[in-house]
TORDO-438733 format. One record per residue: chain; residue number from 1; residue in three letters; x, y, z of N, C-alpha, C in turn. Coordinates in Angstrom, 2 decimals, m for minus. Example, Ala and Ser with C-alpha at 12.3 -4.5 7.8 and 13.67 -1.06 7.14 Angstrom:
BEGIN
+------+------+--------+---------+---------+---------+---------+---------+---------+---------+---------+---------+
: segu : keba : torkol :    n.c1 :    n.c2 :    n.c3 :   ca.c1 :   ca.c2 :   ca.c3 :    c.c1 :    c.c2 :    c.c3 :
+------+------+--------+---------+---------+---------+---------+---------+---------+---------+---------+---------+
:    A :    1 :    Ala :   13.19 :   m5.69 :    7.80 :   12.30 :   m4.50 :    7.80 :   13.20 :   m3.30 :    7.80 :
:    A :    2 :    Ser :   12.85 :   m2.25 :    7.08 :   13.67 :   m1.06 :    7.14 :   12.90 :    0.03 :    7.87 :
+------+------+--------+---------+---------+---------+---------+---------+---------+---------+---------+---------+
//
This chain:
BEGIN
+------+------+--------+---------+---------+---------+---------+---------+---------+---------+---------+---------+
: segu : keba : torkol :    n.c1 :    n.c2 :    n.c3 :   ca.c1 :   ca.c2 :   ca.c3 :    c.c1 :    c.c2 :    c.c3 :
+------+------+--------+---------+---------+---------+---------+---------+---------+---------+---------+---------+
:    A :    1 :    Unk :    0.83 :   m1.18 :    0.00 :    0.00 :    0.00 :    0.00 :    0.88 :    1.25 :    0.00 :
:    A :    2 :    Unk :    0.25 :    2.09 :   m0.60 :    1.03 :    3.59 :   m0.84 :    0.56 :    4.28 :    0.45 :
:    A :    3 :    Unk :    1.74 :    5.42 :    0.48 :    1.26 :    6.01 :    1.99 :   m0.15 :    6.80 :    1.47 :
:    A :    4 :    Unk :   m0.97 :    6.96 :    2.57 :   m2.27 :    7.74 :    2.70 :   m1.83 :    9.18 :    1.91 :
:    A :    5 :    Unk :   m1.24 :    9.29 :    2.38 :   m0.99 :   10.79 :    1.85 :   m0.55 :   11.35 :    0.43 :
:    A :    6 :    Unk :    0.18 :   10.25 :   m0.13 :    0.35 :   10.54 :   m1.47 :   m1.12 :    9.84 :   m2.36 :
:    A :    7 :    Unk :   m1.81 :    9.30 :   m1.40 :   m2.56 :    9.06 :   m2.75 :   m3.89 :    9.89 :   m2.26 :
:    A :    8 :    Unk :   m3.75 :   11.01 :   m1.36 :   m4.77 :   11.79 :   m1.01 :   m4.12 :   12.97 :   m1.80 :
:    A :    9 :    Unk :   m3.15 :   13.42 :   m1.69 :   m2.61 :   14.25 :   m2.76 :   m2.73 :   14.40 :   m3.79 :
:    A :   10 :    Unk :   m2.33 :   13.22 :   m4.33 :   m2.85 :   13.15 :   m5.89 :   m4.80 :   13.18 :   m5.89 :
:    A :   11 :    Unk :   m5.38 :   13.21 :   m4.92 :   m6.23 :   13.03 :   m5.49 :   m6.99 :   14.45 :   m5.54 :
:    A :   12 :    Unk :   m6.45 :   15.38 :   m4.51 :   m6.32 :   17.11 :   m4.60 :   m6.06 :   17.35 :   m6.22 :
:    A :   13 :    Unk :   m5.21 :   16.84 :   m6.24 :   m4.35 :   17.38 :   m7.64 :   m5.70 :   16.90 :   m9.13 :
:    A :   14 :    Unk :   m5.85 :   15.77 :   m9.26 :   m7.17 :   15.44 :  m10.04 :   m8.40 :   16.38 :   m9.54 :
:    A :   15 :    Unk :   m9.27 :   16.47 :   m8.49 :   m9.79 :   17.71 :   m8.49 :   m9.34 :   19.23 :   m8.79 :
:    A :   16 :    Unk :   m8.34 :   19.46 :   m8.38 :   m7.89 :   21.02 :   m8.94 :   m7.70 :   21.26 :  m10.39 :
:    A :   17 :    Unk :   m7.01 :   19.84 :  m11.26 :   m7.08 :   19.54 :  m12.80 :   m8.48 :   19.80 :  m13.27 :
:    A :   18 :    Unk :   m9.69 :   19.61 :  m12.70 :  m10.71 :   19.25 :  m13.44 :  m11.12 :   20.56 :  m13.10 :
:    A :   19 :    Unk :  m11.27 :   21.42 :  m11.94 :  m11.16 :   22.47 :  m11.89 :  m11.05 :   23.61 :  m12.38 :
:    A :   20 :    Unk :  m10.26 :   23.45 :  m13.06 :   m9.21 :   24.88 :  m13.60 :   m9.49 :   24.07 :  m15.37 :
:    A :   21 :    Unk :   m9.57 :   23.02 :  m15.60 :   m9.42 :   22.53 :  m17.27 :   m9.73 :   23.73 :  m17.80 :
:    A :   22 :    Unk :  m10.78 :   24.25 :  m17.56 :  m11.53 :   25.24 :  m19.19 :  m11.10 :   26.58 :  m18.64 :
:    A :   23 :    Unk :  m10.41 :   27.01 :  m17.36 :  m10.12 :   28.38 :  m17.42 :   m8.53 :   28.15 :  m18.10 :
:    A :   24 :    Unk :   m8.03 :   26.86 :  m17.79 :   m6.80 :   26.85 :  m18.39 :   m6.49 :   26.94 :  m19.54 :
:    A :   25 :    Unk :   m7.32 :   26.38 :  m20.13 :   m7.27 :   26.02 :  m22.25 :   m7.67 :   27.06 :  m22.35 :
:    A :   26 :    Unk :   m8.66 :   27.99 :  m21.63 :   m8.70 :   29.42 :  m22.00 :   m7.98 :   30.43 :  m22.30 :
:    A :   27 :    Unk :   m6.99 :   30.14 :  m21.79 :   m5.81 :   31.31 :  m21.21 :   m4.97 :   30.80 :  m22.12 :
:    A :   28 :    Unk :   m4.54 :   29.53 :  m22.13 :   m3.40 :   28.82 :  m23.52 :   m4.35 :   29.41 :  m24.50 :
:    A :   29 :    Unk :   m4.88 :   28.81 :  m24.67 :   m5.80 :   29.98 :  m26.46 :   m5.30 :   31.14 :  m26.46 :
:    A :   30 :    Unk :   m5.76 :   32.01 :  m25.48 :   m5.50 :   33.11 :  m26.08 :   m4.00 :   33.55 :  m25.82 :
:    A :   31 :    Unk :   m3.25 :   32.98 :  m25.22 :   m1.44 :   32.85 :  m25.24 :   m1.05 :   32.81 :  m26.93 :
:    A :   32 :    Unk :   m1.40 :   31.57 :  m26.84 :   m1.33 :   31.05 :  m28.36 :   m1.75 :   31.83 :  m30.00 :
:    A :   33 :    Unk :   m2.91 :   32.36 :  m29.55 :   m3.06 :   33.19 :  m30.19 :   m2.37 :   34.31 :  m31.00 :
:    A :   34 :    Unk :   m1.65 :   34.36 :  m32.26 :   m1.21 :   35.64 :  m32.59 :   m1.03 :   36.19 :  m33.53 :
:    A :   35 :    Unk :   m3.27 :   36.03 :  m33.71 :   m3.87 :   37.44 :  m33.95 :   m3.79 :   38.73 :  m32.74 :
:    A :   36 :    Unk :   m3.66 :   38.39 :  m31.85 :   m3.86 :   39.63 :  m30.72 :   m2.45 :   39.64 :  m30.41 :
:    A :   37 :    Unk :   m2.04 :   40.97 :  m29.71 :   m1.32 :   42.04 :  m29.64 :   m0.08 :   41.17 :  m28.78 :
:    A :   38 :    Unk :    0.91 :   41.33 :  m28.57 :    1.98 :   40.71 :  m27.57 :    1.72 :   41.24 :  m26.09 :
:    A :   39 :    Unk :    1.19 :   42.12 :  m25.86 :    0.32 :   42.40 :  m24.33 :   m0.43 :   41.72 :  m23.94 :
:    A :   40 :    Unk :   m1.30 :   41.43 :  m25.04 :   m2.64 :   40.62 :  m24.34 :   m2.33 :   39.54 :  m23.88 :
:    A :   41 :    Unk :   m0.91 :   38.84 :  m24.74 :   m0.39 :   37.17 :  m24.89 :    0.36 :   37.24 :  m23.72 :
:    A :   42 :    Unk :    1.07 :   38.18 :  m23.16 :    1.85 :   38.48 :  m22.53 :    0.81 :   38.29 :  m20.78 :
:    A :   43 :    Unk :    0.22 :   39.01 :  m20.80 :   m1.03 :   38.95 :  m20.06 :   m1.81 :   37.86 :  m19.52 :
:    A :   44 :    Unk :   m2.19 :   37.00 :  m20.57 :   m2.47 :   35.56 :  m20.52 :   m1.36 :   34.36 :  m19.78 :
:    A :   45 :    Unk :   m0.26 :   35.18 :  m20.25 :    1.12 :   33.99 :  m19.66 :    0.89 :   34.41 :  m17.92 :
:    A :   46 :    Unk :    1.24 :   35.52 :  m17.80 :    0.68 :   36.08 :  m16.56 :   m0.22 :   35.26 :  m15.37 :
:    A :   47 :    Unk :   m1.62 :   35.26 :  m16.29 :   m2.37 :   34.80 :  m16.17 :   m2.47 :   33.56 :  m15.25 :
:    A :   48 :    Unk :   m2.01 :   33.12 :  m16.21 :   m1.75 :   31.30 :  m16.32 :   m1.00 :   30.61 :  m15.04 :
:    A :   49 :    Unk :    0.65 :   31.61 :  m15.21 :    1.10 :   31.18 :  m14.30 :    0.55 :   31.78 :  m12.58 :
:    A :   50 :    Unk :   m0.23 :   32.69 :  m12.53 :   m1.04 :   32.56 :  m11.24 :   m1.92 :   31.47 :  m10.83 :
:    A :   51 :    Unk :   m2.30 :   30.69 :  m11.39 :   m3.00 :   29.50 :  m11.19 :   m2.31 :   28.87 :  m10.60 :
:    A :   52 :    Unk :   m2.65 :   27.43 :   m9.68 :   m2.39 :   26.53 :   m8.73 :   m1.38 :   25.72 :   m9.87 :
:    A :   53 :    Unk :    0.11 :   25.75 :   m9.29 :    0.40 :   24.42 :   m9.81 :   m0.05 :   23.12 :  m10.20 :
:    A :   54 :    Unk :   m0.65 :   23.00 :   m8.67 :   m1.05 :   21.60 :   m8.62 :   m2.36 :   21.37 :   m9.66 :
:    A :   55 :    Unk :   m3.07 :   22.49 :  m10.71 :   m4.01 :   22.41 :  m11.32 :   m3.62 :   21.92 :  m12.90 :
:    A :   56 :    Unk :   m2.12 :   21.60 :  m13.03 :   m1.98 :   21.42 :  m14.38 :   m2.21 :   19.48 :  m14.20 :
:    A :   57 :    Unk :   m2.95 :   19.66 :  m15.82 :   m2.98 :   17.98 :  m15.51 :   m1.31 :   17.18 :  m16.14 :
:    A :   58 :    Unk :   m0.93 :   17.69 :  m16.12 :    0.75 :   17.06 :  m15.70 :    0.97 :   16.28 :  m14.37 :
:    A :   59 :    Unk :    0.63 :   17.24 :  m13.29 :    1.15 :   16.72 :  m12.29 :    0.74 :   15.66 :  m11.70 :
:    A :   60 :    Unk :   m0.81 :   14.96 :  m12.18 :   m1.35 :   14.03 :  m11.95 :   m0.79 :   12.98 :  m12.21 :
:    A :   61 :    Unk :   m0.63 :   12.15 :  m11.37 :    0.31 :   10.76 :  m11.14 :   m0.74 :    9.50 :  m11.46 :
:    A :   62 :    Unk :   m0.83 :    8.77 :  m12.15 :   m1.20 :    7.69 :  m12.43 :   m0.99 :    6.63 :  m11.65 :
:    A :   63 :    Unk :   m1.89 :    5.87 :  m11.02 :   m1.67 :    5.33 :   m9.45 :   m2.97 :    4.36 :   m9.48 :
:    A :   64 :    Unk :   m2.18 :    3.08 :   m9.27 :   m3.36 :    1.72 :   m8.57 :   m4.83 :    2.09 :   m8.14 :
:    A :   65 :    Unk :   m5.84 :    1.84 :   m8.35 :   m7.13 :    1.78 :   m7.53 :   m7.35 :    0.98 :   m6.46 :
:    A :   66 :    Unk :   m6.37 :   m0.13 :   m6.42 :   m6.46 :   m1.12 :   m5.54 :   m5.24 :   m0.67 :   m4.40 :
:    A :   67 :    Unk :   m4.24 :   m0.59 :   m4.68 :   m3.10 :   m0.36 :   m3.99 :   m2.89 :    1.41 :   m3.71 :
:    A :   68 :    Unk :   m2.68 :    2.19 :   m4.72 :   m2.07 :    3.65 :   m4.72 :   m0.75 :    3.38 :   m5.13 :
:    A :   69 :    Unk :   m0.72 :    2.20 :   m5.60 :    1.11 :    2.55 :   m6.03 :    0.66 :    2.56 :   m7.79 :
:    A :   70 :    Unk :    2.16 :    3.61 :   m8.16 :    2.78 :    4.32 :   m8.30 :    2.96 :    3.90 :   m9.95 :
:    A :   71 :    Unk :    3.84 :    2.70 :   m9.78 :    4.68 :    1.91 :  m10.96 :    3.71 :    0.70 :  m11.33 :
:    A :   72 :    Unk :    4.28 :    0.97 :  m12.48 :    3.58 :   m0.71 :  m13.27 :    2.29 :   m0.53 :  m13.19 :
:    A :   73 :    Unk :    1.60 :    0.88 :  m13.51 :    0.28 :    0.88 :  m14.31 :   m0.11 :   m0.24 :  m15.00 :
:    A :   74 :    Unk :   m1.36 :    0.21 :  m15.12 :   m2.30 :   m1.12 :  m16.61 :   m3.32 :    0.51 :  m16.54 :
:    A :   75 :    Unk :   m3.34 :    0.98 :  m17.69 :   m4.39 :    2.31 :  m17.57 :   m5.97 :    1.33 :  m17.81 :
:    A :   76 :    Unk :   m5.72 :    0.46 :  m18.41 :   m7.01 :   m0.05 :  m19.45 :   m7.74 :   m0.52 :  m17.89 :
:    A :   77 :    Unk :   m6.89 :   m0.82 :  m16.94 :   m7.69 :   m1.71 :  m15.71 :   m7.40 :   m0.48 :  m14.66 :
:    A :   78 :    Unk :   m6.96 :    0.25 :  m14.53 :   m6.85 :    1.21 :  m13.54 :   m6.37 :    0.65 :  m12.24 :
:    A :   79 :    Unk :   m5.16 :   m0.48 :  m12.53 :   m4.66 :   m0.95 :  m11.66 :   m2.89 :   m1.46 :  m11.77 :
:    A :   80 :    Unk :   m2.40 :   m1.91 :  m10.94 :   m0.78 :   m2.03 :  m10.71 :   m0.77 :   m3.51 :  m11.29 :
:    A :   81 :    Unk :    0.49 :   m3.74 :  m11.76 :    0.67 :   m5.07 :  m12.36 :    0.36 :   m5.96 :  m10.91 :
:    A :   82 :    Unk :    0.98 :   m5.77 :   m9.79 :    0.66 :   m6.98 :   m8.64 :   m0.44 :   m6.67 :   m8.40 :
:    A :   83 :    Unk :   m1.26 :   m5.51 :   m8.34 :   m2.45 :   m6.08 :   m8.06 :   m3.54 :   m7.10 :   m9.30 :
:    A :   84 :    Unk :   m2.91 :   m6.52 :  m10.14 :   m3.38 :   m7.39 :  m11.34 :   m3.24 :   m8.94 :  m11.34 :
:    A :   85 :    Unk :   m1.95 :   m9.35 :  m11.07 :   m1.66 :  m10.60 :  m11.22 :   m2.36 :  m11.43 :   m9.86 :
:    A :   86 :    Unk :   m2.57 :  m10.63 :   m8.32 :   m3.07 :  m11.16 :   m7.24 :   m4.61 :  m11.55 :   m7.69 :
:    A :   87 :    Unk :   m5.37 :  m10.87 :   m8.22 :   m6.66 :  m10.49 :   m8.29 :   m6.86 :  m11.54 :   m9.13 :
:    A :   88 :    Unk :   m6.14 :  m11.44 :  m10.26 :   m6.34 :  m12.73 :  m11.46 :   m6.29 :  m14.44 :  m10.98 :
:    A :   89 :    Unk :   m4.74 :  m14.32 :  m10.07 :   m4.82 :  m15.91 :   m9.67 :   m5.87 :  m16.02 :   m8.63 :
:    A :   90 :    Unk :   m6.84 :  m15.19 :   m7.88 :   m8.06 :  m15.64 :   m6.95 :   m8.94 :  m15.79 :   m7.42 :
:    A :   91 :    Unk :   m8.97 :  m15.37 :   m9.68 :  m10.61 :  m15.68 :  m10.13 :  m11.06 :  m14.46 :  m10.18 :
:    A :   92 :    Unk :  m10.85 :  m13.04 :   m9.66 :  m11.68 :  m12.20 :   m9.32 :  m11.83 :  m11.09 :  m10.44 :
:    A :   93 :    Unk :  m10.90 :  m11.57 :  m11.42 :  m10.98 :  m10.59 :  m13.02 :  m11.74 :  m11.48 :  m14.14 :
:    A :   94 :    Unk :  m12.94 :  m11.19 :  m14.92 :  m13.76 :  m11.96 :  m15.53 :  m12.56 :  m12.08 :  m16.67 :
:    A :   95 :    Unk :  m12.49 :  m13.89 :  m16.91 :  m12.24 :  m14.12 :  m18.58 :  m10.70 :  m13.98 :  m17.94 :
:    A :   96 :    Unk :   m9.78 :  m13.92 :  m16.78 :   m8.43 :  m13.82 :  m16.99 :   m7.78 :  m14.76 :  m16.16 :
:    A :   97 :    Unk :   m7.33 :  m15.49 :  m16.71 :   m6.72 :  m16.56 :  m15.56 :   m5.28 :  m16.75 :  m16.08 :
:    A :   98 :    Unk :   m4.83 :  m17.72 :  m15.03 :   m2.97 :  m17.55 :  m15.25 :   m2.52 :  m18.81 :  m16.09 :
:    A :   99 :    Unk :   m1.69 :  m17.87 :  m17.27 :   m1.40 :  m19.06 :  m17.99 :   m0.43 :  m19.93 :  m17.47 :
:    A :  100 :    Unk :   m0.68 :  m21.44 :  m18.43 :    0.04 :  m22.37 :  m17.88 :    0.21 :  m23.66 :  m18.81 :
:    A :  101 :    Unk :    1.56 :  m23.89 :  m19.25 :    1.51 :  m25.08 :  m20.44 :    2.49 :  m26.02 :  m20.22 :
+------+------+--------+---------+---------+---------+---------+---------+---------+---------+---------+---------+
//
């Protein structure tokens, strides 16, 4: 198990991402933008970087549902390879069992 705290963190960090999404792509647009003036863009960078770090979805860590760890994702199962492989040899993943020849 991952400590409590990093996977309460990260989970701050996924709310503040979802948060901020559309004021963020807002502000990159009009950064990006250049039809408008180098003030306005300038302004927008500004902008942007006043926002919460923790609101970019970068910083969101990809992490077990079962465990909170860290490494050895499976995105498609939203889980860690050991918890994958535990779960599988008890039967408890439909259609996946451990090969053997």
């Amino acid at each position: 198990m991952a400590k409590k705290s990093s996977v309460e963190r990260n989970k701050k960090r996924i709310r503040l991402a979802d948060k901020y999404a559309a004021k963020r792509a807002e502000l990159l647009a009009t950064a990006k933008d250049e039809s408008l003036t180098n003030e306005e863009r300038f302004k927008a960078r500004l902008k942007l970087a006043e926002l919460p770090r923790n609101s970019a979805k970068s910083r969101v860590r990809n992490r077990c549902g079962v465990t909170g760890r860290p490494r050895g994702y499976y995105r498609k199962l939203n889980m860690s390879r050991i918890s994958l492989r535990d779960l599988a040899s008890k039967g408890q993943i439909p259609g996946m069992v451990k090969s053997s020849w």
